[in-house]
Every structure is written in C-alpha cells, then in structure tokens.
N, C-alpha and C positions, 0 to 999 in steps of 0.2 A: 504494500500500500504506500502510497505518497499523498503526504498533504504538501497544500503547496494555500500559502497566506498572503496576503498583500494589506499596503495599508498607504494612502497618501500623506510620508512622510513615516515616523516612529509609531513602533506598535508593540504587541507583546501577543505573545502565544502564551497557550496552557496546554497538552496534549497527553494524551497515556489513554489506559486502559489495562482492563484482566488487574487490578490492584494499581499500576501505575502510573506516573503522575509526573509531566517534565513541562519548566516555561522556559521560554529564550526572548529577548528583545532583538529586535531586526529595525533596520531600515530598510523601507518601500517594500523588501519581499522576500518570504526565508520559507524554503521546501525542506522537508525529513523523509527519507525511506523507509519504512522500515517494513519487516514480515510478522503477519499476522498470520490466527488459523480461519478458518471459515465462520467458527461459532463465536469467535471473538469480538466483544462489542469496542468500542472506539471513541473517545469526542476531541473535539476539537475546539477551543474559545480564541477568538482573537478580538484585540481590540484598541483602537489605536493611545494617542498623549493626549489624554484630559487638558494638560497643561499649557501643550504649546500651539493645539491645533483649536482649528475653527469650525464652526459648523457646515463645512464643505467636504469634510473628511470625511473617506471611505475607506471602507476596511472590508475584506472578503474571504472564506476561509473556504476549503474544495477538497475532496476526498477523492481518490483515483485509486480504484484495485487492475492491477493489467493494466495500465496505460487507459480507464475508461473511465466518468464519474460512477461510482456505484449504486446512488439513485438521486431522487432529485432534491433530497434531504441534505445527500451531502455535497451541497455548493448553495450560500449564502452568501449574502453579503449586508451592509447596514452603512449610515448615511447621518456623519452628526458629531458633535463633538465628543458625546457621551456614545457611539455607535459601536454596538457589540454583535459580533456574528457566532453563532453556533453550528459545526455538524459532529454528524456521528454517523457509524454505520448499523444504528439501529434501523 
C-alpha cells in the first residue's frame, strides 16, 4: 500500500494500523510504502499549519493498494485553515 498526502505549504501526517501509530511533518507532499495483509484495517489523518496558513489551504490524503485507489473512501481531501482529511481502508 502507498499513501501519498499533500498539503498547500506545511502539514503533518498520523498513519498506522493493526496496533500502530507513526506522524511525520512534510512540506507540500510526503508518500510511505508500506505492506499490508488483506484483512488489515489502515487510516490515514492529514492536516495542514493552523498557524501559518490561510483559509485557502488544502490538504489531501489517498490510499493506493497495487498502484490503484482502493475505494472511494480512501482519497479525501478538505479546504480551510483548520482543514482535516481522513482515509482508511475500511
């Protein structure tokens, strides 16, 4: 699976699953690989700088099993200074 995030300007991930739990800050855009099982659930939060950004910010979070989205849950995206995106592969 590959998530792949973006954000206009500075953001912050949260990501894990099965017990686990990882964040990273990025500029404009930060993808992670990694392998999952089939039965294994997943989420995803991105979201951009409260602080430094405007109400023009975009932030978008997108889940890819095989190079494909894996449904339409996971690819969001949100619109705002406070703009938070969620997926998962529930």
């Amino acid at each position: 699976m590959t998530i792949e995030v973006t954000a206009s300007g500075s953001g912050q991930v949260s990501y894990g699953g099965s017990g686990s739990h990882n964040t990273a800050k990025f500029e404009d855009s930060w993808s992670h690989t990694e392998e999952i099982g089939k039965s294994d659930y997943y989420t995803v939060s991105v979201s951009g700088d409260i602080f430094s950004s405007d109400d023009s910010q975009v932030v978008s979070c997108k889940l890819l099993i095989d190079g494909k989205v894996k449904k339409v849950k996971s690819e969001k995206s949100a619109t705002g200074k406070y703009g938070h995106a969620f997926c998962s592969t529930f």
